[in-house]
RODO-2510 file (C-alpha; in nm, 4 decimals, decimal comma):
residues 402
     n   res          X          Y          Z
     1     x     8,8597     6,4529    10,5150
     2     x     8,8374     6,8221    10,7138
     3     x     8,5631     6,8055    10,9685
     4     x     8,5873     7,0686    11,2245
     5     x     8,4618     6,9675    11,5635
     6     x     8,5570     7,2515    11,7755
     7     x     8,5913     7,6033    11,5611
     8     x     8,8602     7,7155    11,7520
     9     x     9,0417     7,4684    11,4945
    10     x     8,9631     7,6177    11,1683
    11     x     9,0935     7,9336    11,0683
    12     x     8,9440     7,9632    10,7684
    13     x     9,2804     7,9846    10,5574
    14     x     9,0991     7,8268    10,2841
    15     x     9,4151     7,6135    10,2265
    16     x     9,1249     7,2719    10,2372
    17     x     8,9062     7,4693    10,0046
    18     x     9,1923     7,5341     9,7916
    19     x     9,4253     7,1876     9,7215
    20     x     9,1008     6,9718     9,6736
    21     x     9,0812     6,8461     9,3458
    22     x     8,7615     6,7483     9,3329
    23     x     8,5720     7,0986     9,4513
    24     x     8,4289     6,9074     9,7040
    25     x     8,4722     7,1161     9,9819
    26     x     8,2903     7,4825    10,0453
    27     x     8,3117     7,7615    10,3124
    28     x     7,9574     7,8899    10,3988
    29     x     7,9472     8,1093    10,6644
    30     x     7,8307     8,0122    11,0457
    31     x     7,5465     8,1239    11,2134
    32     x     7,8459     8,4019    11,3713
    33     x     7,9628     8,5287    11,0045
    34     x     8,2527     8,3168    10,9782
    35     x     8,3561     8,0989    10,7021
    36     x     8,4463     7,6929    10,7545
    37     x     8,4971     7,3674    10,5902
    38     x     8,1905     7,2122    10,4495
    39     x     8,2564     6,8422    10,2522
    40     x     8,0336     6,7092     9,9735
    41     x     8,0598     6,3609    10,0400
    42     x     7,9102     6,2774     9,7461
    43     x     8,2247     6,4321     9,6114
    44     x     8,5224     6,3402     9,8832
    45     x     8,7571     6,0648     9,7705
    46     x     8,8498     6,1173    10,1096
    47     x     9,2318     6,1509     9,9649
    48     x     9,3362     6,3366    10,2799
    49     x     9,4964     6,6071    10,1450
    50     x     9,2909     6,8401    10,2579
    51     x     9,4147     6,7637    10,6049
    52     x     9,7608     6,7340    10,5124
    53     x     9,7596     7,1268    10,4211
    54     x     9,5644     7,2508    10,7140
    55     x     9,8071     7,4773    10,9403
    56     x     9,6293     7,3963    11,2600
    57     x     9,6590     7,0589    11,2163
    58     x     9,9831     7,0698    11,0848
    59     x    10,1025     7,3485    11,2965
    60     x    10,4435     7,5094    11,1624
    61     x    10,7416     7,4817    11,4607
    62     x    10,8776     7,7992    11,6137
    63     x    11,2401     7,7906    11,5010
    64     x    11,4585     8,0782    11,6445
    65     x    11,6500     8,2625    11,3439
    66     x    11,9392     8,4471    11,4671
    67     x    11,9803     8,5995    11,0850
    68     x    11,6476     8,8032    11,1661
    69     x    11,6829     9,1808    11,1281
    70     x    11,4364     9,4540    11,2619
    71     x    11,3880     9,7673    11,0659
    72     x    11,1883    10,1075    11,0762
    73     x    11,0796    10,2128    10,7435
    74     x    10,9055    10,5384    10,5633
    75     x    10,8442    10,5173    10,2165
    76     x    10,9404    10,8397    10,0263
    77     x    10,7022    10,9327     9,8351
    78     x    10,4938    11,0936    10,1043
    79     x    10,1091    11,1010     9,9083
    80     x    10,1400    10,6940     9,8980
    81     x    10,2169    10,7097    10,2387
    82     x     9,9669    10,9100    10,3638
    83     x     9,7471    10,6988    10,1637
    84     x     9,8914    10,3454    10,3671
    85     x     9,7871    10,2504    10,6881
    86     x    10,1457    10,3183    10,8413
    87     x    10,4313    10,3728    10,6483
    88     x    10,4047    10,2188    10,3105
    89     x    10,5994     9,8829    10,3707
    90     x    10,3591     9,7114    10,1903
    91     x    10,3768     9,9389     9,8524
    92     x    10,7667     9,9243     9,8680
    93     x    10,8079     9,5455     9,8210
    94     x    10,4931     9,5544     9,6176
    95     x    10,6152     9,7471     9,3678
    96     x    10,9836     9,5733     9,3666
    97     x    10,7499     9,2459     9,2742
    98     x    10,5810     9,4243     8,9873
    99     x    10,8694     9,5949     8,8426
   100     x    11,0320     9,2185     8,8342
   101     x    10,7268     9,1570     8,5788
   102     x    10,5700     9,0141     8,8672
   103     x    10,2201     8,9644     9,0296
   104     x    10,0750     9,1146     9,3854
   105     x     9,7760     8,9279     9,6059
   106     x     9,6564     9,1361     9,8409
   107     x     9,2895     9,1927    10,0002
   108     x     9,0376     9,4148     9,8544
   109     x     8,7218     9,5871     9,9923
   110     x     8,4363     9,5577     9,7396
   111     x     8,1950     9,8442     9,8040
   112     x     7,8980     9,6388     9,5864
   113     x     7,8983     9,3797     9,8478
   114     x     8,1225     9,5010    10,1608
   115     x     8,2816     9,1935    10,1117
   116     x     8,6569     9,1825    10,1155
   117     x     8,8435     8,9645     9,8757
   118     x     9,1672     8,8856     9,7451
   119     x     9,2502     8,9860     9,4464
   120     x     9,5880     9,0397     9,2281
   121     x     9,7507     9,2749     9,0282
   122     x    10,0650     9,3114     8,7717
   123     x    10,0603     9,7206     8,8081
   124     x    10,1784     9,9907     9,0367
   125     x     9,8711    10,1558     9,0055
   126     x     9,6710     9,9054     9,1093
   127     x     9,8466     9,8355     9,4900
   128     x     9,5915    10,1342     9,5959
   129     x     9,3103     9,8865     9,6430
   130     x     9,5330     9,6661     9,8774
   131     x     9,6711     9,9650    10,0808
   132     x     9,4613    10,0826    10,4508
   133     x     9,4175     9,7586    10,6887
   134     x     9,0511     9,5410    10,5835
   135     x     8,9223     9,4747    10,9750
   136     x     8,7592     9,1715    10,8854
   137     x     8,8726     8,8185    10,7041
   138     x     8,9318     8,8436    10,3609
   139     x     8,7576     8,5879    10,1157
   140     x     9,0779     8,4140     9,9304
   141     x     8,8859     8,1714     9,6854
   142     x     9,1006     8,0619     9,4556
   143     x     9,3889     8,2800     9,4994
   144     x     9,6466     7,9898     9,6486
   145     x     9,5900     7,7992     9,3009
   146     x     9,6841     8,1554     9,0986
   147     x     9,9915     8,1841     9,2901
   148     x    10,1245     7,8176     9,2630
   149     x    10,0128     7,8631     8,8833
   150     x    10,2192     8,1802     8,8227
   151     x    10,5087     8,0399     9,0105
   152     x    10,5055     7,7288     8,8112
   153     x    10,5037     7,9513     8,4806
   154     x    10,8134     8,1678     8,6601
   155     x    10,6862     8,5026     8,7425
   156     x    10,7666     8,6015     9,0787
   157     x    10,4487     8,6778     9,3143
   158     x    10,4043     8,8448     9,6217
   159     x    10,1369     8,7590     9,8523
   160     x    10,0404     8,9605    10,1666
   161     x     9,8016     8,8534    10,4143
   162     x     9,7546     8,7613    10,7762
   163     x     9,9451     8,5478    10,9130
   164     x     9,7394     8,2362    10,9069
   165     x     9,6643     8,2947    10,5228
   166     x    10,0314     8,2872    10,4897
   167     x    10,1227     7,9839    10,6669
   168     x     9,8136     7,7801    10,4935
   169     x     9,9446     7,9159    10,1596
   170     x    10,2858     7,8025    10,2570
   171     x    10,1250     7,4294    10,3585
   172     x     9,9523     7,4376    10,0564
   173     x    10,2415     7,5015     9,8430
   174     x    10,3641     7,1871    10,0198
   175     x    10,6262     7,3952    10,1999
   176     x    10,8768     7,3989     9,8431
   177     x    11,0578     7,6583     9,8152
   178     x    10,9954     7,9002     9,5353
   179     x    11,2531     8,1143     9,4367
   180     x    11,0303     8,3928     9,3396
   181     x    10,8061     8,3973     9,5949
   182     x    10,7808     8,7072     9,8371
   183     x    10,5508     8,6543    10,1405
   184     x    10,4204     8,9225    10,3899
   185     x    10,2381     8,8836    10,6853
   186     x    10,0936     9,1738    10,8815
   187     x    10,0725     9,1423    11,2636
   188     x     9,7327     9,0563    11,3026
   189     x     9,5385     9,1278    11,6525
   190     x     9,2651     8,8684    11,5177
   191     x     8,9463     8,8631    11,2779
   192     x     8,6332     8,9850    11,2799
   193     x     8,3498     8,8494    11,1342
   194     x     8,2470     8,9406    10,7450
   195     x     7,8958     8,8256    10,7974
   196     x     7,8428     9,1356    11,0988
   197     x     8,0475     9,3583    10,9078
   198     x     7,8318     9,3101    10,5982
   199     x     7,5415     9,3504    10,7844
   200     x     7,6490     9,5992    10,9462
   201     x     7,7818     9,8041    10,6327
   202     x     7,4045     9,7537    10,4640
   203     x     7,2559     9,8987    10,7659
   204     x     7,4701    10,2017    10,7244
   205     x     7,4286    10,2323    10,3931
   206     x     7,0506    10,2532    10,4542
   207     x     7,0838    10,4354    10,7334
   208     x     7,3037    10,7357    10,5704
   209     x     7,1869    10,7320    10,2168
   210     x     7,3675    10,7790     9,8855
   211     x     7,6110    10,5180     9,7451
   212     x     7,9222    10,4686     9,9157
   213     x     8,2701    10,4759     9,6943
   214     x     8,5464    10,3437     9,9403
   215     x     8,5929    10,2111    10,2849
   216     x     8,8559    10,2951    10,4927
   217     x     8,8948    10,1229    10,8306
   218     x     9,2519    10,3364    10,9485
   219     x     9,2535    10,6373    10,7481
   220     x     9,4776    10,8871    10,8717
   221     x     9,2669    11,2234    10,8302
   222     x     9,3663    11,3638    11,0875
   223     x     9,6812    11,1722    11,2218
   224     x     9,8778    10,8251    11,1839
   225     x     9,7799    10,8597    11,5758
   226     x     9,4079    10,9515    11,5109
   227     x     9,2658    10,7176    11,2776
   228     x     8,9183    10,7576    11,1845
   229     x     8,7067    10,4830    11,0202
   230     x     8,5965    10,6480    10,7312
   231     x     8,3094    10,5946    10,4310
   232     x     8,3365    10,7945    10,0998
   233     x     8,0127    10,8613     9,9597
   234     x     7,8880    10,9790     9,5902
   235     x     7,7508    11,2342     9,8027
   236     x     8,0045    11,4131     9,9805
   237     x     7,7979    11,5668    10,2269
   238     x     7,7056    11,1949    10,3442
   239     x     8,0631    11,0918    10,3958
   240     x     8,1054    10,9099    10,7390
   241     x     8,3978    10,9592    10,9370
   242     x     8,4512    10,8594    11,3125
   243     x     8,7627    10,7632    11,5118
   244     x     8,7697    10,4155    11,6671
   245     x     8,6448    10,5063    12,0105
   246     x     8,2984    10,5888    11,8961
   247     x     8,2607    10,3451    11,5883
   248     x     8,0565    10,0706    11,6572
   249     x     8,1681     9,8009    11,4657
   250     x     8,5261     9,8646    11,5803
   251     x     8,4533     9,8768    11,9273
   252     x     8,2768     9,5443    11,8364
   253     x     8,6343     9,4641    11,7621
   254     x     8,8281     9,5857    11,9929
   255     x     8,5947     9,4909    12,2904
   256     x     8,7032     9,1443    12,1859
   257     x     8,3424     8,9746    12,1026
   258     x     8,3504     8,9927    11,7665
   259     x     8,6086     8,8101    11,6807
   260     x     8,6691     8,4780    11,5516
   261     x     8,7371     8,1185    11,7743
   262     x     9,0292     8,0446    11,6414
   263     x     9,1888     8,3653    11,7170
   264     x     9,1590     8,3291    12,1266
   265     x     9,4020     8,0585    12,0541
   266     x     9,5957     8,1034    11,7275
   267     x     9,8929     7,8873    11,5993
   268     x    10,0404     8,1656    11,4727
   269     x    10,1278     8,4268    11,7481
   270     x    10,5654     8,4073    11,7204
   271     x    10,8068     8,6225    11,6403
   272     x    10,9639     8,3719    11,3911
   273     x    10,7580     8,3183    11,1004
   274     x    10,7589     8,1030    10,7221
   275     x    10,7381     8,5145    10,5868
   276     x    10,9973     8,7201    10,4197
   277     x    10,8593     8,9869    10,5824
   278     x    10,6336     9,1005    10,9020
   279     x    10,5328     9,4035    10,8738
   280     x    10,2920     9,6093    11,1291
   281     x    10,2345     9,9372    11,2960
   282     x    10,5165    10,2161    11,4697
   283     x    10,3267    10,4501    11,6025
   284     x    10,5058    10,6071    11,9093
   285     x    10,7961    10,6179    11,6558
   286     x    11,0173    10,8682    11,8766
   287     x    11,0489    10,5620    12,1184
   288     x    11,2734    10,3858    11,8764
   289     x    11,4772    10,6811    11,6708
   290     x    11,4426    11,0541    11,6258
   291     x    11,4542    11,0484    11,2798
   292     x    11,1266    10,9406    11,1505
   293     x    10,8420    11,1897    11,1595
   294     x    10,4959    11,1130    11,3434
   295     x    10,2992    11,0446    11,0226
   296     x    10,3981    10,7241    10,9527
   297     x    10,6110    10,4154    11,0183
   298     x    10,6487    10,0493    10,9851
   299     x    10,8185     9,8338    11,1556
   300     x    10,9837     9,5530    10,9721
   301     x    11,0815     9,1981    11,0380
   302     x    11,3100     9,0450    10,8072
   303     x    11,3301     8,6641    10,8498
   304     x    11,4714     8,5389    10,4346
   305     x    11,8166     8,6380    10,2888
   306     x    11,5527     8,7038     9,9992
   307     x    11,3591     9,0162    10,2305
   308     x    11,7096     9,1104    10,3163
   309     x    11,7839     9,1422     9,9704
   310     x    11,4642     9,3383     9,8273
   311     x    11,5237     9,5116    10,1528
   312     x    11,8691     9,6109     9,9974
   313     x    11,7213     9,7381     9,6315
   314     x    11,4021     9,9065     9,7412
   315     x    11,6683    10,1352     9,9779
   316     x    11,6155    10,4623     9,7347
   317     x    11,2331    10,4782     9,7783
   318     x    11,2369    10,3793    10,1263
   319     x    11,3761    10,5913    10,4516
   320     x    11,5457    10,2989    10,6428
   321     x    11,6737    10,2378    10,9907
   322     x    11,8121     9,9557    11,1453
   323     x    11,6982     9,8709    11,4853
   324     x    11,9103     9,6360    11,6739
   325     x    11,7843     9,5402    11,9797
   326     x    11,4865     9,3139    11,8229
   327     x    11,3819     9,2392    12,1765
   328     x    11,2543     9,5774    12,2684
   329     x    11,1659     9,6249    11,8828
   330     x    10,8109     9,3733    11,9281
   331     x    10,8254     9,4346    12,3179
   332     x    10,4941     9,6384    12,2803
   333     x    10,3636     9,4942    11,9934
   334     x    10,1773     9,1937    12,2311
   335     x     9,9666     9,1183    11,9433
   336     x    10,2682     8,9494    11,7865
   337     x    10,3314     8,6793    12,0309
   338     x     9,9812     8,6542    12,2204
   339     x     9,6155     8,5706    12,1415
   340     x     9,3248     8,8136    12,2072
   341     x     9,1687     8,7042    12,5087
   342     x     8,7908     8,6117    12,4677
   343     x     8,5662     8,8930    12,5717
   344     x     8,3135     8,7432    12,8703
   345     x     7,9995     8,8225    12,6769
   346     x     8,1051     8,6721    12,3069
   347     x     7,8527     8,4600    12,3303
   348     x     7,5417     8,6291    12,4581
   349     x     7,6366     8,8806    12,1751
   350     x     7,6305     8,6388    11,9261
   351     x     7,3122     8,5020    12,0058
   352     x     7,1527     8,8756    11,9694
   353     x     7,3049     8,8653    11,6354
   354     x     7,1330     8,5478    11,5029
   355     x     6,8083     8,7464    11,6681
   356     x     6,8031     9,1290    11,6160
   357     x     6,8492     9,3075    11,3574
   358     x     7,2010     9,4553    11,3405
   359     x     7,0862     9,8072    11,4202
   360     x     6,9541     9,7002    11,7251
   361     x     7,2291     9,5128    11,8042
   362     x     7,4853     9,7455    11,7966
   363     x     7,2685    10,0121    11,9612
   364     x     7,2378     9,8010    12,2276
   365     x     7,5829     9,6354    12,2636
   366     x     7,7719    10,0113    12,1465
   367     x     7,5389    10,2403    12,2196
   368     x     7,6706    10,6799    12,2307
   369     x     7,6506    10,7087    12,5678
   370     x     7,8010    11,0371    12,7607
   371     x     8,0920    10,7878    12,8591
   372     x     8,1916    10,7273    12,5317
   373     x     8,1792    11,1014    12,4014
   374     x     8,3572    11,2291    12,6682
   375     x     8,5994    11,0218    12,5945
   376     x     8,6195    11,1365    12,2662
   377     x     8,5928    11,4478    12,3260
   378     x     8,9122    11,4221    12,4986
   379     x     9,1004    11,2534    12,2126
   380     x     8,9901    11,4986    12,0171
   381     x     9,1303    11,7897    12,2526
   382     x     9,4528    11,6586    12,3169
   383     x     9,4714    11,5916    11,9187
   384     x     9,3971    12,0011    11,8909
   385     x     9,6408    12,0863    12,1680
   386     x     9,9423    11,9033    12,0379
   387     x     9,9403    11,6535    12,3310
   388     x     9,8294    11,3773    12,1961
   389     x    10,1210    11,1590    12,1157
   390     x    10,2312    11,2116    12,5124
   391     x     9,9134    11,1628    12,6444
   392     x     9,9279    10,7889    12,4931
   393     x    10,2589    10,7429    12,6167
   394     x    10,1787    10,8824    12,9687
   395     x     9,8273    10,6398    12,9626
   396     x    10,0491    10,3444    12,8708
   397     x    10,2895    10,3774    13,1281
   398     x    10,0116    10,4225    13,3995
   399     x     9,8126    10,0497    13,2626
   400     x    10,1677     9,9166    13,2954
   401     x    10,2074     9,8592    12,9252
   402     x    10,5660     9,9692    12,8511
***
């Protein structure tokens, strides 16, 4: 049976959850706000399946594909686009799936409960609720059994996730081969936890009023290279927008505390992947080809003669370029191939969060100080003044990271 000693082992794929037949296995969440493995052994035939689909403990080999292609994409229809994180990858193999009669998992923010969750779809119309990146792990209950259901009845599926999800979807699918199956992994930097992001989410909600209608962790209203994190409310005059720099569950995030164990050492940093597809961000886009425009851009990995094909049939809705040199195509992208490294005070903030209450806590973890509004104020200038784009590159060639 799954019993996870150290957590830096579990994931929280729910592959375990997923391929036992008995329901004896749950995923509460921790004392952090991260789901694991919890056996019934009341329940347990102790069949050992459960560890037999775990990708950590069956961790998928690195196997060099020389048949991998790199692409930069912009899909054309420009209001999607603005409407996707980066450039609309996502929405152009989506919609390939569902015009094939197919079905599309992705992960959804529910507003009720700022929980996200994944959920699927068989329409066009509905890939808006999977579109803008979900900063925290996504619930995927019983979404493995779906797919393997639809794919048993023939309908091709397409399921997008991070790349953990993917690989305990493929382990879980017993690594056959389904003809009809399109996977897509996004690069993922690592996971922060749902139960501080709900928390955190109800404290804004009292804290602003109203009734919020959408959540938007990267929303591009003012740039691709400005994101702000932004909350729609009923109320438009409560609606919440900051950029990342002053947002303090995202600094949370990006300060590399709140984040989850496994991620400081995850199985699934490579460039070669069990995917169809990787798919993550382009934003200094001019780097790689002058003929994209600043407000939007994927880059693509194509590992399957399957993405190469879709690839070859979503060509009229997508502006594509080829990018040969795949080596300096993920140079920057570190994410890809390396794990976040463990912020020194993880676990001193962790123990304020089983102890304050989550205002508190991010007051006095993130708190507005003239530091952190200068600096914005500076974003913000160089965002007015046109620079902004150059300023990044100059800043990253100064910390060494081109």
């Amino acid at each position: 049976m799954i019993f996870i000693q150290d957590k830096k082992d579990c994931c929280g794929c729910s592959a375990c959850t997923s391929i036992c037949g008995k329901n004896a296995i749950s995923l509460p969440l921790d004392e952090e706000g991260f789901q694991y493995p919890l056996v019934d052994l009341s329940l347990c035939v102790d069949c050992g399946l459960c560890e037999k689909v775990c990708p950590i403990l069956n961790v998928e080999p690195e196997v060099p594909n020389p048949a991998q292609k790199g692409y930069l994409l912009q899909l054309v229809e420009n209001e999607i686009r603005k409407q996707s994180t980066s450039g609309g990858a996502f929405t152009a193999i989506a919609s390939w799936v569902i015009k094939q009669g197919g079905v599309v998992f992705g992960a959804s923010m529910d507003v009720e409960t700022f929980e996200v969750h994944h959920q699927s779809v068989d329409t066009v119309e509905g890939l808006g609720q999977f579109r803008i990146s979900k900063y925290v792990q996504s619930h995927v209950d019983d979404s493995y059994n779906k797919v393997r259901d639809l794919l048993k009845a023939g309908r091709w599926v397409c399921f997008s996730g991070t790349p953990c999800q993917i690989e305990g979807l493929h382990h879980y699918l017993r690594k056959k081969k389904y003809d009809k199956l399109v996977l897509v992994d996004v690069v993922c930097y690592g996971i922060p936890s749902p139960g501080v992001f709900k928390d955190y989410m109800q404290w804004k909600q009292k804290e602003i009023g109203g009734k919020f209608k959408r959540v938007l962790f990267r929303e591009k209203i003012l740039s691709y290279n400005y994101t702000s994190f932004s909350v729609y409310n009923e109320d438009s005059r409560k609606d919440y927008h900051l950029g990342v720099e002053r947002e303090q569950f995202m600094r949370s995030f990006f300060s590399n505390i709140n984040v989850r164990p496994a991620c400081y050492d995850c199985k699934f940093k490579k460039r070669y992947r069990v995917s169809d597809f990787t798919i993550w961000d382009c934003y200094d886009v001019k780097a790689f080809s002058k003929n994209f425009d600043e407000e939007g851009t994927n880059r693509v990995l194509v590992h399957t003669e399957l993405g190469k094909q879709i690839l070859s049939e979503i060509r009229p809705n997508v502006k594509l370029e080829q990018f040969n040199d795949l080596d300096y195509f993920i140079a920057d992208e570190i994410a890809m191939v390396k794990s976040v490294p463990m912020g020194p005070k993880r676990e001193q903030f962790f123990k304020d969060y089983q102890n304050m209450q989550i205002g508190d806590l991010m007051q006095k973890w993130f708190p507005t100080t003239m530091k952190v509004r200068l600096n914005s104020l500076l974003r913000m200038t160089a965002f007015r003044f046109g620079i902004y784009n150059d300023a990044k590159r100059i800043v990253k060639r100064l910390l060494g990271k081109n």
